[in-house]
N, C-alpha and C positions, 0 to 999 in steps of 0.2 A: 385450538390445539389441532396438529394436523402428525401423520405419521409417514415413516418414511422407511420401507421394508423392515416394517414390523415394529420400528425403534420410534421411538417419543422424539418428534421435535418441536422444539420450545421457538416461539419470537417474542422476540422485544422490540417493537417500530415506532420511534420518536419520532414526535407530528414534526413535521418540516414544511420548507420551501416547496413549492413545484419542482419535479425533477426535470422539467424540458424548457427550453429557451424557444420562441420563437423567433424567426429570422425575418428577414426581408422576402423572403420567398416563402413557403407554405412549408417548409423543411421543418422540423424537429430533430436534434441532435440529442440525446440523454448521455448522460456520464454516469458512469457506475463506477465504484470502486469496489475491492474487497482488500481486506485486513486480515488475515488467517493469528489469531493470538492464543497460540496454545492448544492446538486442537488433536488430542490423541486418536489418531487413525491410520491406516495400512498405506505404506508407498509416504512417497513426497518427501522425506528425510534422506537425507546424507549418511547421518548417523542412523544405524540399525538396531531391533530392540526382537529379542525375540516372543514378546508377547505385545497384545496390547496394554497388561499392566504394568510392566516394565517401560513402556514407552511413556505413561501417564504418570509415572512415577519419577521421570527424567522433568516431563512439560511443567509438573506441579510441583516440583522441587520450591522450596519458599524462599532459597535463597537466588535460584532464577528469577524467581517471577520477580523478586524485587528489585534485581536488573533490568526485565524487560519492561515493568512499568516505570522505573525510571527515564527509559529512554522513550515508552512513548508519551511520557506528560513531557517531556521536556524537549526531543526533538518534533517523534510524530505530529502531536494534536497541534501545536501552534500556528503551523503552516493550515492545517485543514482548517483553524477556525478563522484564519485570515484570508480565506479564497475572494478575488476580488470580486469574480462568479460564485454567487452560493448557490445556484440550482444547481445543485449534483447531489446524489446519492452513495454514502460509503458504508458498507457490510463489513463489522466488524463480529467475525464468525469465531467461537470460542465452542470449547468440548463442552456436551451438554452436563456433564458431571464438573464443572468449574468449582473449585469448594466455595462456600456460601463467601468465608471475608475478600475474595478476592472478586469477586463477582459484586459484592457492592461498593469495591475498590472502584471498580470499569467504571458500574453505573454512576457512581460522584464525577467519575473525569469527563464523561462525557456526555451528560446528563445538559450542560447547556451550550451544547451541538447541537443542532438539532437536523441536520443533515446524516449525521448520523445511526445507524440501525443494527443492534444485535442481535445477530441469529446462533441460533444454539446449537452446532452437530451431533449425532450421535458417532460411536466408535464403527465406520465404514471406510469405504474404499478414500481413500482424500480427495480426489479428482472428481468424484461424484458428489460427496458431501458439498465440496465448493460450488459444481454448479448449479445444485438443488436449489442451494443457498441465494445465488445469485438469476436466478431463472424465475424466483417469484417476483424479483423487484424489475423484471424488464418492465419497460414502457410500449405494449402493442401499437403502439402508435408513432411510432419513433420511425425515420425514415433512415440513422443510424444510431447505432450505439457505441458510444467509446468506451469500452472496459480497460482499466487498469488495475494492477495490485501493488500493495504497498506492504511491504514489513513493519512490523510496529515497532523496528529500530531504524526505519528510514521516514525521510521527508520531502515532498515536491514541495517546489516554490509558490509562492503567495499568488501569481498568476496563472499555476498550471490549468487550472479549468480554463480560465476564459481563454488563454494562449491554445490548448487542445480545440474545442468547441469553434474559434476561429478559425483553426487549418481543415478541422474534417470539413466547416460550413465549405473553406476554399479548395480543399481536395475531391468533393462531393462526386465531380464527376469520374471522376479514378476510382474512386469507391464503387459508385454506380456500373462500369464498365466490367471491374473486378469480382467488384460482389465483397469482397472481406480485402482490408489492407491493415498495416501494422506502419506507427508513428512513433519512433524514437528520440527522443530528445537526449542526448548525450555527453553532455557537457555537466558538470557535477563534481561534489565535493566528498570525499571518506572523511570520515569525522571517527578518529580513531583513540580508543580507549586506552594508553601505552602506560607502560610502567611510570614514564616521566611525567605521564598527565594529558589531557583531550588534546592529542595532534589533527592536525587538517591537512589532507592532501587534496589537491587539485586535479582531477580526471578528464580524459573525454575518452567517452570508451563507446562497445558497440553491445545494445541487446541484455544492456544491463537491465533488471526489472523494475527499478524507480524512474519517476517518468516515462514509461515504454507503454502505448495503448495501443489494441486491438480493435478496428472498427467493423464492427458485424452488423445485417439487418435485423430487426428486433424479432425477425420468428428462427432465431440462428438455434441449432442443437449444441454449438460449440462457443466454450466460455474459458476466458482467460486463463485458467490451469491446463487448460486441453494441448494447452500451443508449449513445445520447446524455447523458450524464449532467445535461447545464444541462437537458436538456427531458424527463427522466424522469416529470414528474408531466403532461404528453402520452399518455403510454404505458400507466400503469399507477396505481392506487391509492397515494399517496405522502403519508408521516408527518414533519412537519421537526420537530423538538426542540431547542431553545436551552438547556434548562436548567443544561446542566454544561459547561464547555471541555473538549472532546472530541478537538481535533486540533490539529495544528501543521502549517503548510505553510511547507517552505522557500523562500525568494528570494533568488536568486542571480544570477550573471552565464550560469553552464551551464543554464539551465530552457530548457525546449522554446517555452515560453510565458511573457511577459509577465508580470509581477504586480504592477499599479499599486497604488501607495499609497492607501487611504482613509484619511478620517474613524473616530476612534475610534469602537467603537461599543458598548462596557460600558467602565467602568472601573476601569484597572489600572495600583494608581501604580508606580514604580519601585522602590519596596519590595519590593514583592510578586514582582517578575518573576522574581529566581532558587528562589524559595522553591516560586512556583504551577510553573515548571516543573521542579521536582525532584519536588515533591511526586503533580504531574498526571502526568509524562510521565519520569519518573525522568531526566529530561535536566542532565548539571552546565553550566548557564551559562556559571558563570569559564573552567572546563577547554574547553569549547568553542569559544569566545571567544579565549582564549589558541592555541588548535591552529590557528584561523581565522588569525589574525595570524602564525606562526610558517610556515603555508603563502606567506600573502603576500608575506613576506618570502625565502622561500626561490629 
């Protein structure tokens, strides 16, 4: 049990893989994630509350949370447990007042992850809480670190580790020169919630936060909430890559943020769309689609 300005914080760390790769070189690369699911605290919302039990009262609504657990069993986790690379590390950071059945809801889904690790916040500043969160799980030893964050209504693809882990290995000396650079992968799909039923739109955009990592040295004070993400390439040396569909961002009615409709922007006929996302993101279409509806209805 450890405390954090005055407040109880709780972990939960599933025994896992090694978190670091080694290379051909004496380099170590760690990959960190964080998951923010539900965490009632000051800042980081779109939407304003003027308490913090007003705001816990919005995150623990039960007829959200059974939205956002629907989308992370069925988009989020499936890509995480099919990483082709499984040393990585992902922080799945929840308010430390989570009510009991939802909290053994998490534990069943990803209880055989084991890359996976919950950590518990208490009701603070959100930029702190996250990197408190994420500051215990560095690797002092790590010669970088790749931080990224995922919403638990989105998904990177089944190769995002190894595909990231190979650029910083290949970027290493841009990092080294810079000290901190930002890798976006940009090419990605909306997987949209719509009256008529799960639409897919096809993106390529810039500075979106699925697939977007931060490479810092492992004794860095500054951790993936810290950065603006739309204006990163402001701040630091920044690589965008479109090559491969890399992410999926969910859109729905519970998103903190808006997510307008564009203009397709690769194309991807309707053939293709449950194939590229079992294939990409190990996600079942039908079966989701169908869970989508059966909520609805319920």
């Amino acid at each position: 049990m450890a405390f954090f300005y005055g407040l109880v914080w709780k972990t939960h760390i599933a025994q896992g893989p090694p978190i670091l790769k080694q290379h051909g070189t004496d380099d170590a690369i760690q990959i960190l994630g964080l998951c923010r699911f539900s965490v009632p605290s000051f800042g980081a919302f779109q939407v304003t509350h003027d308490s913090i039990e007003a705001r816990r009262a919005m995150l623990y609504d039960p007829k959200r949370l059974h939205t956002r657990f629907m989308w992370f069993e069925h988009v989020f986790l499936p890509g995480i447990r099919a990483q082709t690379d499984p040393n990585f590390r992902l922080i799945v950071l929840v308010g430390n007042d989570l009510p009991e059945i939802w909290l053994e809801q998490l534990h069943g889904l990803v209880q055989d992850t084991p890359q996976i690790v919950i950590e518990f916040a208490p009701p603070w500043k959100h930029r702190v809480v996250c990197a408190k969160a994420m500051a215990k799980h560095i690797d002092p030893s790590a010669v970088a670190v790749a931080q990224f964050r995922l919403d638990d209504d989105d998904a990177v693809a089944v190769n995002f580790v190894e595909r990231l882990r190979a650029d910083v290995d290949r970027l290493l000396p841009q990092f080294q020169r810079d000290g901190m650079m930002a890798i976006d992968y940009a090419r990605g799909i909306v997987l949209r919630n719509a009256a008529a039923g799960l639409m897919v739109e096809p993106v390529i955009t810039r500075y979106w936060t699925p697939a977007l990592a931060v490479i810092t040295p492992a004794d860095t004070e500054k951790f993936i909430l810290d950065f603006r993400h739309h204006i990163l390439w402001r701040e630091m040396t920044s690589i965008v890559m479109q090559d491969e569909i890399m992410f999926v961002r969910g859109a729905h009615d519970t998103n903190d943020s808006a997510i307008s409709p564009s203009d397709a922007a690769y194309d991807l006929p309707d053939a293709d769309v449950a194939l590229i996302l079992r294939d990409r993101f190990a996600i079942n279409f039908a079966g989701f689609s169908r869970a989508l509806a059966a909520l609805r209805n319920s």
